[in-house]
Each structure stands twice: as C-alpha cells, then as structure tokens.
PDB file as gemmi writes it, atoms N, CA and C in Angstrom:
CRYST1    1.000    1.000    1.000  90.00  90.00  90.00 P 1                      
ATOM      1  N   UNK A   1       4.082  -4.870   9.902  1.00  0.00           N  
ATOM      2  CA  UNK A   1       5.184  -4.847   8.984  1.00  0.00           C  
ATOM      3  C   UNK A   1       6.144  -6.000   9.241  1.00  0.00           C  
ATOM      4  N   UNK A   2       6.151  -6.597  10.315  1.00  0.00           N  
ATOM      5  CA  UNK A   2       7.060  -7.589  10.493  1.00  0.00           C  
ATOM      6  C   UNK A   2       6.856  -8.885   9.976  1.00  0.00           C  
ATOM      7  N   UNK A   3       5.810  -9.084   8.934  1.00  0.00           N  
ATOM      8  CA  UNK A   3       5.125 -10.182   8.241  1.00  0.00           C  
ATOM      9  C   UNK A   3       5.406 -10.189   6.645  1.00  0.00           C  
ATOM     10  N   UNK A   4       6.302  -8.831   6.225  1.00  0.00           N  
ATOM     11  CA  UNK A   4       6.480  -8.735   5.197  1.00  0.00           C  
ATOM     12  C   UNK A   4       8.122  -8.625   4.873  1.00  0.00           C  
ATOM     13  N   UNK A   5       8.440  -9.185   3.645  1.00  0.00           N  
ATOM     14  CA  UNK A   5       9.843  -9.161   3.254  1.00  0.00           C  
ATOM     15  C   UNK A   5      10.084  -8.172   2.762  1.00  0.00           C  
ATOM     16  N   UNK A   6      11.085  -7.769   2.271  1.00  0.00           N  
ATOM     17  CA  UNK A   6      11.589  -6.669   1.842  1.00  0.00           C  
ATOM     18  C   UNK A   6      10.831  -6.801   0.198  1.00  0.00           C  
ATOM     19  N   UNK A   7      10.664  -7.601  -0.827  1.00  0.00           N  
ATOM     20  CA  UNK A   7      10.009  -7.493  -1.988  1.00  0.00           C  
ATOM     21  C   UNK A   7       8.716  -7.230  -1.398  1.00  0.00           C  
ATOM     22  N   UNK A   8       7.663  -7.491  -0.763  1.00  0.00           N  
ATOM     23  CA  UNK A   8       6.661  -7.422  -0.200  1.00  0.00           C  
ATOM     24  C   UNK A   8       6.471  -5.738   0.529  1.00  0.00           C  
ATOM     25  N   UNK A   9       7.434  -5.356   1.120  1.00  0.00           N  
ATOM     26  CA  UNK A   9       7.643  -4.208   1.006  1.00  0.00           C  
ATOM     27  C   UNK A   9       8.027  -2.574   0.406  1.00  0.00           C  
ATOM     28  N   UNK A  10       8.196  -3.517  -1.025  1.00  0.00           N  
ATOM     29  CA  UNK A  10       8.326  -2.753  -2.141  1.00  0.00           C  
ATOM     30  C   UNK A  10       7.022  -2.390  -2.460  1.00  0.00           C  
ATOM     31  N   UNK A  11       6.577  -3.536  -2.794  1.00  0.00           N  
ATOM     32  CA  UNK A  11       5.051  -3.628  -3.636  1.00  0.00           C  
ATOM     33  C   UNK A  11       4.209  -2.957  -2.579  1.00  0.00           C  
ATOM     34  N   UNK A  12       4.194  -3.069  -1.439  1.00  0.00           N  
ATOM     35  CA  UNK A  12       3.246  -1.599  -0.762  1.00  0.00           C  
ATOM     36  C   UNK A  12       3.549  -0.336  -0.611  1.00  0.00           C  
ATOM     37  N   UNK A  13       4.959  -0.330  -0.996  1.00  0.00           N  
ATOM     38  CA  UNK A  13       4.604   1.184  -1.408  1.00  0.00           C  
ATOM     39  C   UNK A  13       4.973   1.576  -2.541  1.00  0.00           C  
ATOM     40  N   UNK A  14       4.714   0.579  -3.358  1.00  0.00           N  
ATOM     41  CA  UNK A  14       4.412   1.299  -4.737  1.00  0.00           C  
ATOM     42  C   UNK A  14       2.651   1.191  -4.879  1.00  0.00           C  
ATOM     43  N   UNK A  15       2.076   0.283  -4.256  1.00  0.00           N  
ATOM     44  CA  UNK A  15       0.387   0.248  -4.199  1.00  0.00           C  
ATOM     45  C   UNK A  15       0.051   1.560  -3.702  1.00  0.00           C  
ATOM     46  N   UNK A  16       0.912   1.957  -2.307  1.00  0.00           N  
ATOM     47  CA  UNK A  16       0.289   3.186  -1.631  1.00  0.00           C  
ATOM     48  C   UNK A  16       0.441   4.416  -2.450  1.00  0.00           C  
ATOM     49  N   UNK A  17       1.163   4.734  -3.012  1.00  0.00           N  
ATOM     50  CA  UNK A  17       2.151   5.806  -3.939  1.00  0.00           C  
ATOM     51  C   UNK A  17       1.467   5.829  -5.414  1.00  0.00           C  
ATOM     52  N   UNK A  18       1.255   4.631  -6.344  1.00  0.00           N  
ATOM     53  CA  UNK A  18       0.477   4.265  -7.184  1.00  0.00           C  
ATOM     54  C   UNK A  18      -0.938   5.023  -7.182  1.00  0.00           C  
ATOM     55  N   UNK A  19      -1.659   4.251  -5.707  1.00  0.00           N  
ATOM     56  CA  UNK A  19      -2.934   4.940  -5.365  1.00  0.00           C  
ATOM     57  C   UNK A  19      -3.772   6.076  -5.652  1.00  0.00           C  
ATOM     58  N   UNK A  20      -2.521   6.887  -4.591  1.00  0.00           N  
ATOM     59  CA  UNK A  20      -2.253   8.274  -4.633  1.00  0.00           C  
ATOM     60  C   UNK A  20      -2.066   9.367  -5.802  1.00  0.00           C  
ATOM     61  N   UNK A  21      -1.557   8.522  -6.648  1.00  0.00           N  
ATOM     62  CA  UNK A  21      -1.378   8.686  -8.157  1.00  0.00           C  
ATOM     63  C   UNK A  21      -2.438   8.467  -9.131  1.00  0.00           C  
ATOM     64  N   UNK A  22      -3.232   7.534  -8.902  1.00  0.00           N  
ATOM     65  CA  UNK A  22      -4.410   7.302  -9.712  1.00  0.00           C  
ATOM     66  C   UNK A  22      -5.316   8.121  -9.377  1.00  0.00           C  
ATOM     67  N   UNK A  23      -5.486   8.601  -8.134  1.00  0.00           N  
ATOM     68  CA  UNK A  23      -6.851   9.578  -7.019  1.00  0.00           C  
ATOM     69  C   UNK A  23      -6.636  10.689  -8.339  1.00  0.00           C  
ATOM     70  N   UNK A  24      -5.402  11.204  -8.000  1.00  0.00           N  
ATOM     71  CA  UNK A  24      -5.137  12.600  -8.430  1.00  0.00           C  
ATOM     72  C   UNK A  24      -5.046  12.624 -10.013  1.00  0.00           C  
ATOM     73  N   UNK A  25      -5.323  11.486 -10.571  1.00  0.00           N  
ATOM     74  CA  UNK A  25      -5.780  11.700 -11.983  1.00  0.00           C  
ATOM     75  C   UNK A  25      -6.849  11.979 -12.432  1.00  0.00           C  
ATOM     76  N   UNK A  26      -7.714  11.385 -11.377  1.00  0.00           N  
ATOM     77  CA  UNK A  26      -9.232  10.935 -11.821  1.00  0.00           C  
ATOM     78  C   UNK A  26     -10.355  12.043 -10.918  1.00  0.00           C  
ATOM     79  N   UNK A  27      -9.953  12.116  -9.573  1.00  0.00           N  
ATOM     80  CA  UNK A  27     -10.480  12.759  -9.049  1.00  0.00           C  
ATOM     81  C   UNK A  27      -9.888  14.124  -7.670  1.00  0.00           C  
ATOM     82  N   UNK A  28     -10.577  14.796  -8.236  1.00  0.00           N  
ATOM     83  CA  UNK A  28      -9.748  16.302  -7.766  1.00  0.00           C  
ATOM     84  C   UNK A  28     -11.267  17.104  -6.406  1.00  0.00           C  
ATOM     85  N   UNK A  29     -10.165  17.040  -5.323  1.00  0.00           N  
ATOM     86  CA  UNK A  29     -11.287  17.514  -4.153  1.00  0.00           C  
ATOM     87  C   UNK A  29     -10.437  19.336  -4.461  1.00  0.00           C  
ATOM     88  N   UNK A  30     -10.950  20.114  -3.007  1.00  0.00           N  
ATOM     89  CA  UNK A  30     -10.418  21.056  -2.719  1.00  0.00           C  
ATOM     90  C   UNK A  30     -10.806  21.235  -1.080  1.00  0.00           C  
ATOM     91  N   UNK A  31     -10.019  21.878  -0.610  1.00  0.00           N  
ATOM     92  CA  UNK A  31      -9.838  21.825   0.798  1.00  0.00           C  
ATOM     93  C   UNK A  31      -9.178  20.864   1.428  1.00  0.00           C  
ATOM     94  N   UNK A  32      -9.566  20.931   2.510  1.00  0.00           N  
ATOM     95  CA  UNK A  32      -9.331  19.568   3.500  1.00  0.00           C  
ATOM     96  C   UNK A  32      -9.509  18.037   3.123  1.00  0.00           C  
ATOM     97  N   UNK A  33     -10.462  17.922   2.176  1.00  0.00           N  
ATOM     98  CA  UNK A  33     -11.316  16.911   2.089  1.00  0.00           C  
ATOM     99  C   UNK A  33     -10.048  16.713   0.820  1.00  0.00           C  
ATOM    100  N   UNK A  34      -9.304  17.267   0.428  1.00  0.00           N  
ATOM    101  CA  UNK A  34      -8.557  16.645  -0.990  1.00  0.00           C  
ATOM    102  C   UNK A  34      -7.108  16.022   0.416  1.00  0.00           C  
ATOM    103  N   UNK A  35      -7.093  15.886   1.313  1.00  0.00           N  
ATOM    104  CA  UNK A  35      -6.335  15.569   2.135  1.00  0.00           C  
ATOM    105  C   UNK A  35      -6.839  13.616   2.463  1.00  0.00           C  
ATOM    106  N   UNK A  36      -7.771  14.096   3.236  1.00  0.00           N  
ATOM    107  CA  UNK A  36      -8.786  12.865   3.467  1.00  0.00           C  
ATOM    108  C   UNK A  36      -8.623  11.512   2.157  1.00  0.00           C  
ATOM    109  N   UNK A  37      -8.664  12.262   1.287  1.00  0.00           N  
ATOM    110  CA  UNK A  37      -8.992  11.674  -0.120  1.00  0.00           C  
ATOM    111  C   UNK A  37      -8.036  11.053  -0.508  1.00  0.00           C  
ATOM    112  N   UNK A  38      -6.838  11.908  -0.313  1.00  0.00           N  
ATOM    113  CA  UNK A  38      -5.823  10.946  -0.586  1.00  0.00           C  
ATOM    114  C   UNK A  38      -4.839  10.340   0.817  1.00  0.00           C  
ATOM    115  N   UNK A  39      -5.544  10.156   1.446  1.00  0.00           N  
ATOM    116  CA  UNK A  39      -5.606   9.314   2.709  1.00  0.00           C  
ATOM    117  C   UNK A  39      -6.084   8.050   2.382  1.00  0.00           C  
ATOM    118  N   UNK A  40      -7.242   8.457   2.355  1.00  0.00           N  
ATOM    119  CA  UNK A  40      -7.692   7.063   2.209  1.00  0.00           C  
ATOM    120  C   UNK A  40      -7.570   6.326   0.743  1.00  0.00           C  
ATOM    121  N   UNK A  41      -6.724   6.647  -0.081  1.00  0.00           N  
ATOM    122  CA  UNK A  41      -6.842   6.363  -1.600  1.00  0.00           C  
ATOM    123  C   UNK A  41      -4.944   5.535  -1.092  1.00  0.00           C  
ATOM    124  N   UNK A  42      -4.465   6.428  -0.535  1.00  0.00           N  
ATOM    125  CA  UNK A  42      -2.680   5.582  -0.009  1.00  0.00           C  
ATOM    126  C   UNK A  42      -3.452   4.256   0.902  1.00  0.00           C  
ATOM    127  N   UNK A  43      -4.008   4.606   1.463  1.00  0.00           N  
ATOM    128  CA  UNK A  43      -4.155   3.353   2.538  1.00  0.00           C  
ATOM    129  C   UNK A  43      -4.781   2.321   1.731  1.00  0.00           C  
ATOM    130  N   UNK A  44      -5.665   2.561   1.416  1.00  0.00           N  
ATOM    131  CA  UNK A  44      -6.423   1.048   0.362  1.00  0.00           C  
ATOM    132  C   UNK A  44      -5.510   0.411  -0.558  1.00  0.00           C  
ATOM    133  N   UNK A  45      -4.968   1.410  -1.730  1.00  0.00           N  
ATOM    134  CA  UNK A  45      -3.469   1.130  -2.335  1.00  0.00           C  
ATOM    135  C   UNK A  45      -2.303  -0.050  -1.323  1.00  0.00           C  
ATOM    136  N   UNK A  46      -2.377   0.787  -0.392  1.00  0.00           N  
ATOM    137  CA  UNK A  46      -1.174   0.177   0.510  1.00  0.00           C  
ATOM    138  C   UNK A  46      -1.640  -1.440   0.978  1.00  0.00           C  
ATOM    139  N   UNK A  47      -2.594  -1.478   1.544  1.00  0.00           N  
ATOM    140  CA  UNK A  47      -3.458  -2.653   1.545  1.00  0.00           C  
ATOM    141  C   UNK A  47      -3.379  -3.675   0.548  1.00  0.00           C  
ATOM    142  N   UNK A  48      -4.082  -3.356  -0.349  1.00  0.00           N  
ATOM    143  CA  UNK A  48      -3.920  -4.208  -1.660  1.00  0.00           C  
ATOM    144  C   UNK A  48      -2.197  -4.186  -1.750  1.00  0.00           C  
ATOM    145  N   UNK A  49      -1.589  -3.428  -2.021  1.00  0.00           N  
ATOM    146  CA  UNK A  49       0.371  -3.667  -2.123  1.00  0.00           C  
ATOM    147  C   UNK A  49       0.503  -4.995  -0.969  1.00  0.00           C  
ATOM    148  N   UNK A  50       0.053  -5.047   0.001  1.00  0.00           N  
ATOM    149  CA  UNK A  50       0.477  -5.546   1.114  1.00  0.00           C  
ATOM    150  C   UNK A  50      -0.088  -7.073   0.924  1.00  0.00           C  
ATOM    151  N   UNK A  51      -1.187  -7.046   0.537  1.00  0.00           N  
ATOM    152  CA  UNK A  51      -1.731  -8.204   0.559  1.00  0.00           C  
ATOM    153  C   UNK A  51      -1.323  -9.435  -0.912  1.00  0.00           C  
ATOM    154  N   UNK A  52      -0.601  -8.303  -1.642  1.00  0.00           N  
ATOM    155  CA  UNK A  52      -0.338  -9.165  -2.907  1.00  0.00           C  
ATOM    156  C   UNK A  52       0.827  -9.161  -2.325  1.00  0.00           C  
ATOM    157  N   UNK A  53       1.814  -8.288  -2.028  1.00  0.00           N  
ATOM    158  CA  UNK A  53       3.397  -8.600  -1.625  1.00  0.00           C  
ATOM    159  C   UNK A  53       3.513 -10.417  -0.723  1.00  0.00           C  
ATOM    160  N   UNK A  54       2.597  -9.731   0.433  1.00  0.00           N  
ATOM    161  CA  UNK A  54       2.501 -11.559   1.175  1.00  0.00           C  
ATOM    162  C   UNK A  54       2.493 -12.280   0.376  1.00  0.00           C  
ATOM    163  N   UNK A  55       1.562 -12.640  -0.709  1.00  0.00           N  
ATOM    164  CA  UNK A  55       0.941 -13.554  -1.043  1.00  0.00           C  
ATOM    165  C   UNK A  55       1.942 -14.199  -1.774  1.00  0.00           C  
ATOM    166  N   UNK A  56       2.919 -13.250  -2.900  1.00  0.00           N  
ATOM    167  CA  UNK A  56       3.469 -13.437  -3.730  1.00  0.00           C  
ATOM    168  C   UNK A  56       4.986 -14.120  -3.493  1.00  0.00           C  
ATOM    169  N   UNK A  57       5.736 -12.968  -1.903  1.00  0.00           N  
ATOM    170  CA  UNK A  57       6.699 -13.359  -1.341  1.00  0.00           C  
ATOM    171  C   UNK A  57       6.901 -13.407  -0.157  1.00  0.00           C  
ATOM    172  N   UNK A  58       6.332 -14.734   0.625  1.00  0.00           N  
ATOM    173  CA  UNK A  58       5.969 -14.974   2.145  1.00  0.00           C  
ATOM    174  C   UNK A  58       6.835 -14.925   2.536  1.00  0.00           C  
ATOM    175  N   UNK A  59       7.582 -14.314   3.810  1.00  0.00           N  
ATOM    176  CA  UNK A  59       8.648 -14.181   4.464  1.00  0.00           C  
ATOM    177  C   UNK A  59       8.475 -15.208   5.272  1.00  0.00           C  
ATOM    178  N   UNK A  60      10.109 -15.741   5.192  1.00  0.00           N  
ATOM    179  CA  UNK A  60      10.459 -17.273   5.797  1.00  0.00           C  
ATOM    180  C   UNK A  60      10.471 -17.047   7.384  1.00  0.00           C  
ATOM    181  N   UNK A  61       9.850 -18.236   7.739  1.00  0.00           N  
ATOM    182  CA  UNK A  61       9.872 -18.209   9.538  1.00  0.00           C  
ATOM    183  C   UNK A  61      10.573 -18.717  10.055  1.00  0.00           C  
ATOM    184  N   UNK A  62      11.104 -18.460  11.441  1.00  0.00           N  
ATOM    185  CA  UNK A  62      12.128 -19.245  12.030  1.00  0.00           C  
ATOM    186  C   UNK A  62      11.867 -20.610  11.955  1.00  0.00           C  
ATOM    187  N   UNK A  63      12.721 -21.147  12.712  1.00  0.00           N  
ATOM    188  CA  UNK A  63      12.645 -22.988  12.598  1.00  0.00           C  
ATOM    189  C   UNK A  63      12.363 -22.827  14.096  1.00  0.00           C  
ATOM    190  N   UNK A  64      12.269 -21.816  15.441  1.00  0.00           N  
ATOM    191  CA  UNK A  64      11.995 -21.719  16.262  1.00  0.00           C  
ATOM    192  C   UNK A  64       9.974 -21.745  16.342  1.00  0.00           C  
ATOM    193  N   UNK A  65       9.715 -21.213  15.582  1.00  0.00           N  
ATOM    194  CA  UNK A  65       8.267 -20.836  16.137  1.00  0.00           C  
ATOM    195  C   UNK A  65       7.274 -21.930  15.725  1.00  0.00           C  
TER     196      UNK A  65                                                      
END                                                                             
C-alpha cells in the first residue's frame, strides 16, 4: 500500500467492492464456499483497482531515493 496515492487508493476499493458486486449478480454459491467466492472475486477486483490506480496516478517519490 505504500506505492499507492490516495486516488489510486480509491480505485482499489472500488475494484474490490465493485467485484464483490458483480460475483453476487452473476453467481450465487451456498455455504462456506459463497464466502471463498467472494474472497477471491474482492481480491482479483482489488488487484486490477490497484494496478490501474498505479498506472493512472503514480505516487511521487522522494528526491531522496
């Protein structure tokens, strides 16, 4: 997380949250496994959020490093 700006940090968790949101439109578990499911449906979301947030708004580096 320390690689991302605060806009960059928006956009993953609206990817992760989004995700999570699309799972549960499309596809419906029961039990445990509807847990799992949307586990791994936030995390991929969040991923993709994360990887477009960087891309889009690179957080500035010191003039030290």
């Amino acid at each position: 997380m320390s690689r991302l700006s605060w806009p960059a940090i928006v956009i993953f968790l609206l990817g992760a949250i989004g995700a999570g949101y699309l799972k549960d439109m499309f596809i419906t578990f029961e039990g445990p496994l509807e847990y799992g499911a949307s586990a791994a449906a936030g995390a991929i979301g969040g991923l993709i959020g994360a990887v477009i947030g960087m891309t889009l708004f690179p957080k500035r580096s010191d003039t030290d490093e």
